[in-house]
C-alpha positions in Angstrom: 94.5 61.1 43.6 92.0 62.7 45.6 92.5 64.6 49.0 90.6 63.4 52.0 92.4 66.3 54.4 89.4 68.5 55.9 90.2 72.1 57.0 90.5 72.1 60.8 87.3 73.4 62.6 87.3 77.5 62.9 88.8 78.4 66.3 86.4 79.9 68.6 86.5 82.1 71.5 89.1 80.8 74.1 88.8 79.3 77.1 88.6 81.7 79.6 89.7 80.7 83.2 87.9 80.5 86.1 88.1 83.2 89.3 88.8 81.0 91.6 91.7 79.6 89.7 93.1 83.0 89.0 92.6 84.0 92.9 94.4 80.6 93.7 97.3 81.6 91.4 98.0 85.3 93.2 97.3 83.4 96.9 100.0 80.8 96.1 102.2 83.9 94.2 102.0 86.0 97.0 103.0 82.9 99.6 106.0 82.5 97.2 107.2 85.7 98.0 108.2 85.1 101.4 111.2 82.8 101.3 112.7 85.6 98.9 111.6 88.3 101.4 114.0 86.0 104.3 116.6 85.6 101.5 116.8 89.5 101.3 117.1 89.5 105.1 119.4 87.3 105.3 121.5 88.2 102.5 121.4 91.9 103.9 123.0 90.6 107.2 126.3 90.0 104.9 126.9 85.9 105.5 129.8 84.6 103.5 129.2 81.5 103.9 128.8 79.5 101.0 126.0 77.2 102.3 124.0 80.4 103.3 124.8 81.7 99.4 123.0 78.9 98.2 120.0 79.1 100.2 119.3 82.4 99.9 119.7 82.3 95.6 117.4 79.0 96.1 114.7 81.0 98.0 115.7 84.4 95.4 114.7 81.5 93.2 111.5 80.4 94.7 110.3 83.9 95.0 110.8 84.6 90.9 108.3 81.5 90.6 105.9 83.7 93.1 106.3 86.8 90.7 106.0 84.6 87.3 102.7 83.1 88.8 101.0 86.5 89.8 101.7 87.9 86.3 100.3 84.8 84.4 97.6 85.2 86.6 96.7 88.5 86.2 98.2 88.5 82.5 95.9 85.5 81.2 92.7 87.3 83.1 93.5 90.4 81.3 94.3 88.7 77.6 91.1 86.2 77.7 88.7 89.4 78.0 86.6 90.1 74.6 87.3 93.3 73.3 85.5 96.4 74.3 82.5 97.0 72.1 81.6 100.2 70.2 
């Protein structure tokens, strides 16, 4: 029996993303941020409630997206750089 499997193609440079993509990433981050900055405030002003509770770990929520899209912004910009030459 013969083998008709090829090796897979030799992986080349990555992909590297695009500047406006990675700007658009830390706008939309940073806009993200907000709702956790009001859930701060409003978590600060000591509400009980458990309606309010659940708002303000939604928006905590909300603004961990924010923080998780700035660093794979500025994460994948830093990782797709070619390594310094000699």
């Amino acid at each position: 029996m013969s083998s008709t499997d090829s090796p897979p193609p030799p992986a080349g440079p990555p992909a590297r993303r695009s500047g406006w993509r990675t700007a658009l990433m830390i706008v939309v981050g940073v806009i993200l941020l907000f709702p956790g900055l009001c859930a701060l405030a409003f978590g600060a002003g000591g509400g009980r409630d458990p309606m309010v509770i659940m708002i303000v770990l939604v928006c905590l929520l909300v603004s961990a997206g924010g923080i998780w899209l700035i660093a794979a912004a500025i994460g994948g910009r830093n990782a797709k750089r070619p390594p310094a030459g000699p």
